[in-house]
PAKEZA-553829 format. One record per residue: x, y, z of N, C-alpha, C in turn; residue number from 1. Coordinates in Angstrom, 3 decimals, padded with zeros to 6 digits, m for minus. Each point is the difference from the previous one (the first is absolute). Example, Ala and Ser with C-alpha at 12.3 -4.5 7.8 and 13.67 -1.06 7.14 Angstrom:
<sites>
[[013.190, m005.690, 007.800], [m000.890, 001.190, 000.000], [000.900, 001.200, 000.000], 1]
[[m000.350, 001.050, m000.720], [000.820, 001.190, 000.060], [m000.770, 001.090, 000.730], 2]
</sites>
This chain:
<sites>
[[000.843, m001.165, 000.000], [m000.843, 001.165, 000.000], [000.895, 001.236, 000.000], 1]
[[m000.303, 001.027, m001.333], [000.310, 001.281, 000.320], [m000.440, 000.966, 000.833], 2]
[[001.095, 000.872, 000.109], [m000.745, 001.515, 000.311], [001.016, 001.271, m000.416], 3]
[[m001.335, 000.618, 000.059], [000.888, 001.450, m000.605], [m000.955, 001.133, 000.119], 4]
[[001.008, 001.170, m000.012], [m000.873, 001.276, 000.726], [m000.214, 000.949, m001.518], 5]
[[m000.870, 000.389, m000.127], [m000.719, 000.776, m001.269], [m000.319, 001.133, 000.459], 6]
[[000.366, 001.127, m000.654], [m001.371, 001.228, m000.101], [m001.060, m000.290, m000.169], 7]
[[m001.194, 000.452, 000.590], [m001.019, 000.037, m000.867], [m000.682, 000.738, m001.210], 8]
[[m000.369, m000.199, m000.861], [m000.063, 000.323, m001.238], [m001.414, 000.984, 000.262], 9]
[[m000.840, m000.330, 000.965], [m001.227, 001.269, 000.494], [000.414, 000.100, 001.038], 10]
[[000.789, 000.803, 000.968], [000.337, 000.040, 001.420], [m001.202, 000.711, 000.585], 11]
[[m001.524, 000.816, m000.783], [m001.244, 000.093, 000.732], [m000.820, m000.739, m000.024], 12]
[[000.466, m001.563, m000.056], [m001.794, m000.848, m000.829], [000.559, m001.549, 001.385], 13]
[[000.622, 000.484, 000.924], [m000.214, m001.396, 001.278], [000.593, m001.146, m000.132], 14]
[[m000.610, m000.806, 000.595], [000.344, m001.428, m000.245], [000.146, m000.453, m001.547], 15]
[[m001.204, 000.676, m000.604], [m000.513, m000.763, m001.728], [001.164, 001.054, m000.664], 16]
[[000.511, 000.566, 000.353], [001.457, 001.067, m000.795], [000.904, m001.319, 000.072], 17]
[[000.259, m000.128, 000.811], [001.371, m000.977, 000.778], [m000.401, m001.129, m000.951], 18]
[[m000.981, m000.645, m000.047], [m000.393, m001.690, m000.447], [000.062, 000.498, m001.105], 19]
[[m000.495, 001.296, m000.757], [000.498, 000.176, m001.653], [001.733, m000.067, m000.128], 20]
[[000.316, 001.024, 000.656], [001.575, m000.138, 000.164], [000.492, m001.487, 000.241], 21]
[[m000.150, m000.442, 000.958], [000.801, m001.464, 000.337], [m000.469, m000.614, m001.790], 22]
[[m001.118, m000.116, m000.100], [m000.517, m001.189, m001.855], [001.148, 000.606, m000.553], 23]
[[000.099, 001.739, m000.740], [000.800, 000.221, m001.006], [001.571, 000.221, 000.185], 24]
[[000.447, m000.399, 001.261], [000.927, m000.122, 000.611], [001.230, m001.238, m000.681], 25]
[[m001.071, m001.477, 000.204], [000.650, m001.335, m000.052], [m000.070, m000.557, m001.327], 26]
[[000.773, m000.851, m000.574], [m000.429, m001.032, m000.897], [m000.581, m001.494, 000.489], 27]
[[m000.393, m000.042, 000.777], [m001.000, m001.195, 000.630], [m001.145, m000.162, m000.096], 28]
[[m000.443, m000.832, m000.270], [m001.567, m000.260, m000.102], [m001.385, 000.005, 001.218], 29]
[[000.924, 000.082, 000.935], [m000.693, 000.390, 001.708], [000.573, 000.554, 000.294], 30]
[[m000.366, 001.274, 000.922], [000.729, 000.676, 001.161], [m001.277, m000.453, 001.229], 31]
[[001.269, m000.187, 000.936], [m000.546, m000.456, 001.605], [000.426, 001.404, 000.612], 32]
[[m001.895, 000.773, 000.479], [000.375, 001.418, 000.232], [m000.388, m000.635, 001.351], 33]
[[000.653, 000.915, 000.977], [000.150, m000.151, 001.398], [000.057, 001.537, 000.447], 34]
[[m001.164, 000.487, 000.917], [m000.195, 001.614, 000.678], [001.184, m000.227, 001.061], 35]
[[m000.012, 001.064, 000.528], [000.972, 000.351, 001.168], [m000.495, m000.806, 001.261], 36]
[[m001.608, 000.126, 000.058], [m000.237, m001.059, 001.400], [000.034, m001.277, m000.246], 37]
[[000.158, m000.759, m001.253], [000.556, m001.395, 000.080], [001.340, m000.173, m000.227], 38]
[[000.647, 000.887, 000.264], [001.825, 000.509, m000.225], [000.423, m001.975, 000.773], 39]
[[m000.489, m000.312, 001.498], [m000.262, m001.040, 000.792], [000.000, m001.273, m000.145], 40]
[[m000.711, 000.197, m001.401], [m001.042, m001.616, m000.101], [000.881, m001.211, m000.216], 41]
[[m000.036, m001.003, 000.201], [000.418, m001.166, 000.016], [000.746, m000.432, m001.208], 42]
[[000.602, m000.741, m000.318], [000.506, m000.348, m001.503], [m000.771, m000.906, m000.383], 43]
[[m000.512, m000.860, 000.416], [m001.047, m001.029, m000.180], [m001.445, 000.480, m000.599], 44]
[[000.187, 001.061, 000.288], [m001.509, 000.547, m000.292], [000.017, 000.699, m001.343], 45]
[[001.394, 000.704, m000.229], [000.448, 000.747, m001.282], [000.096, m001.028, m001.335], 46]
[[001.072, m001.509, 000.978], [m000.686, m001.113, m001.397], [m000.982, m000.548, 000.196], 47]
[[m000.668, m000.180, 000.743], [m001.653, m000.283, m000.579], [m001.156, 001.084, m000.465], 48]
[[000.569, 001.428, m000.244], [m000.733, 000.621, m000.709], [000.427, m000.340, m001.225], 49]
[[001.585, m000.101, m000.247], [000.572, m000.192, m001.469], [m000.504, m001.183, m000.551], 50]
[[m000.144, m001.116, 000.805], [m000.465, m001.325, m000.590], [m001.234, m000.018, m000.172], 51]
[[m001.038, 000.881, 000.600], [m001.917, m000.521, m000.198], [m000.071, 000.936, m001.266], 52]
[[m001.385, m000.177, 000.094], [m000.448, 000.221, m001.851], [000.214, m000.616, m000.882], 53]
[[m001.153, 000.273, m000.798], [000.061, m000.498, m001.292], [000.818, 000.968, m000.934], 54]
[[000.702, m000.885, m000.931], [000.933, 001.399, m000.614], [m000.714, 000.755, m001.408], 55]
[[m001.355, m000.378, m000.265], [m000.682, 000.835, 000.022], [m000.621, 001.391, 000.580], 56]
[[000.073, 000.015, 001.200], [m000.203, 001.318, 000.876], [001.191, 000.410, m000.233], 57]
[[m000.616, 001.537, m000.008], [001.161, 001.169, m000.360], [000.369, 000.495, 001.698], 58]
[[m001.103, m000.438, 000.984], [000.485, 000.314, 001.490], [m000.406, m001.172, 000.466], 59]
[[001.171, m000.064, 001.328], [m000.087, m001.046, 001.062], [m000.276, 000.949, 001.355], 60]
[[m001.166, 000.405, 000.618], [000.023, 000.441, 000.799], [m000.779, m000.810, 001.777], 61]
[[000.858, 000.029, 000.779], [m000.358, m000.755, 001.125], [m001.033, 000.444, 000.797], 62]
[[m001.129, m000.581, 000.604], [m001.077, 000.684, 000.970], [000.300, m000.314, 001.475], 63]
[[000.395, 001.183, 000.639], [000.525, m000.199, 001.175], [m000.584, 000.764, 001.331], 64]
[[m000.508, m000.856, 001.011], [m001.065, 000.419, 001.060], [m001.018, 000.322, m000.937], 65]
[[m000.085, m000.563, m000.989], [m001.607, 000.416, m000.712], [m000.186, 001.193, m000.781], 66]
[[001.457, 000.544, m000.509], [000.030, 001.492, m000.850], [001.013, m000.874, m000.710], 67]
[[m000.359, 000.819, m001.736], [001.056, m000.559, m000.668], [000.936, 001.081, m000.151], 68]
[[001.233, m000.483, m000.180], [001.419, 000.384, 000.240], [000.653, 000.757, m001.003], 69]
[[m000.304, 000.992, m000.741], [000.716, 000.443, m001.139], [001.497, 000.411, m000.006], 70]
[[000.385, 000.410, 001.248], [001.496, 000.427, 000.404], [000.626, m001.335, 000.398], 71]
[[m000.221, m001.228, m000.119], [000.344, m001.144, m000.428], [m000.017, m000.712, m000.874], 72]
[[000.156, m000.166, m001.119], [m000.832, m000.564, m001.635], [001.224, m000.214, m000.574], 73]
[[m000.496, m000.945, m000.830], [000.610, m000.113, m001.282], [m000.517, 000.397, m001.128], 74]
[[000.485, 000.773, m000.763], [m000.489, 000.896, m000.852], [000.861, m000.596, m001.385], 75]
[[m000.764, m000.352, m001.035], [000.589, m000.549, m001.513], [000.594, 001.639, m000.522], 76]
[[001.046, m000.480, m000.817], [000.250, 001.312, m001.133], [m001.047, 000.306, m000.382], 77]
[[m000.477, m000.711, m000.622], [m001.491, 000.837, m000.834], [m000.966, 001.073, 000.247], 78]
[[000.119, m000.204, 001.466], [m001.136, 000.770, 000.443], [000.809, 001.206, 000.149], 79]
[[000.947, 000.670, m000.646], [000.736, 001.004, m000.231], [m001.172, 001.218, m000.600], 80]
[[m000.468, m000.297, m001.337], [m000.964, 000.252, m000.406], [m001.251, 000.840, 000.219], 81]
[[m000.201, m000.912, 001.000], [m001.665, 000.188, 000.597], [000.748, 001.241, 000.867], 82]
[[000.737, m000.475, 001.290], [000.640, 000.966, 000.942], [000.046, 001.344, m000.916], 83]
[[000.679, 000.171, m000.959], [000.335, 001.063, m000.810], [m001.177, 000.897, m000.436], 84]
[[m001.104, m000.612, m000.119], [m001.360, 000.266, m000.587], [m000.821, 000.797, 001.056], 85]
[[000.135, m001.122, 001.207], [m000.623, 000.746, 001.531], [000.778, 001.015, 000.255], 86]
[[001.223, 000.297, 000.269], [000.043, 000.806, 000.237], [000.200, 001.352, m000.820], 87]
[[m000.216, 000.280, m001.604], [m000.185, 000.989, m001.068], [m001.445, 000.302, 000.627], 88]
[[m000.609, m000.741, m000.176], [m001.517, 000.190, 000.812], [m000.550, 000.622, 001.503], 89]
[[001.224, 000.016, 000.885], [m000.073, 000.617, 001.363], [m000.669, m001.191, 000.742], 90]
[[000.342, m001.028, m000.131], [m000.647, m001.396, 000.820], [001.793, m000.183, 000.702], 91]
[[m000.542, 000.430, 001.428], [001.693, m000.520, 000.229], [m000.407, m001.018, 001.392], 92]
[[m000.884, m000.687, 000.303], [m000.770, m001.244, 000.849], [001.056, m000.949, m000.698], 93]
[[000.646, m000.879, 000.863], [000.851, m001.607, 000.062], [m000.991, m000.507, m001.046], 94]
[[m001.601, m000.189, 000.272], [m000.478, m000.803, m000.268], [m001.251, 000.520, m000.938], 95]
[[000.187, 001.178, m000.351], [m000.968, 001.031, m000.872], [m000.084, m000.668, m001.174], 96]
[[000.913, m000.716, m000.622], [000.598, m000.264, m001.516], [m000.435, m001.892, 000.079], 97]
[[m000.131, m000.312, 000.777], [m000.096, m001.686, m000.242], [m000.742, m000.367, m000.489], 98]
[[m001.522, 000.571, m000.853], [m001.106, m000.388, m000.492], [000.806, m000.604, m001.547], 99]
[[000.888, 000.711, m000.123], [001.328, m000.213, m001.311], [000.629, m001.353, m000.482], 100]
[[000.091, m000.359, 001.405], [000.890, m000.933, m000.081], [m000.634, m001.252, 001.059], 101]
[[001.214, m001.771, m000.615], [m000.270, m000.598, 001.115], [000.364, m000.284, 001.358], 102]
[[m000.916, 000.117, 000.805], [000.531, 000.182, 001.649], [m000.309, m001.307, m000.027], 103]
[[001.556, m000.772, 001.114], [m000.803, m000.823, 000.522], [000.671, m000.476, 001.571], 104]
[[m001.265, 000.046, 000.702], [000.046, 000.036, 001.428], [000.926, m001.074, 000.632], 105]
[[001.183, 000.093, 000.893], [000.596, m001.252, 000.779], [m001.018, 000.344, 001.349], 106]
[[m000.604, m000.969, m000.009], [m000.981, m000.275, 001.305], [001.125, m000.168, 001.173], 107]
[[m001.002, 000.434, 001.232], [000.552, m001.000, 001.502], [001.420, 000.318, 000.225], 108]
[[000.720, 001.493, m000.782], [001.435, 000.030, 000.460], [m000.449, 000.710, 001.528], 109]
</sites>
């Protein structure tokens, strides 16, 4: 697993600035985005977000205490796109843009 520190490419558009930045950032086909309050989380939990899904879904996002997790996800390149679209549009919600694309839920993390 990489890492690496980026500008952000909208430094006024939040979290969904950063997750555009991190997509047009990499040549990888997933980025595993991780917020500052799961800075913490387990390694076990980081590869079993990388391993669930279908690789059909463009997101792997985990439901945790019963809220789903967007500052935890796995996010496909593709959904570069859509991100790009929401936010030209002033949609800057984690989860404003997913009607777009496929989500698909890791239950019971």
């Amino acid at each position: 697993m990489r890492s690496a520190s980026v500008a952000d490419i909208r430094p006024d558009a939040g979290p969904l600035g950063a997750l555009l930045t991190a997509l047009a950032a990499v040549d990888t086909p997933d980025v595993l985005f991780v917020g500052v309050r799961h800075a913490d989380i387990a390694r076990s939990m980081l590869d079993e977000l990388l391993e669930a899904g279908p690789r059909a879904a463009d997101l792997v996002v985990p439901m945790v205490g019963g809220y789903l997790e967007p500052l935890l996800a796995v996010y496909r390149h593709r959904c570069l796109a859509s991100i790009h679209s929401a936010l030209i549009s002033g949609e800057y919600k984690m989860n404003g843009w997913w009607g777009q694309i496929r989500v698909f839920t890791m239950p019971g993390s």
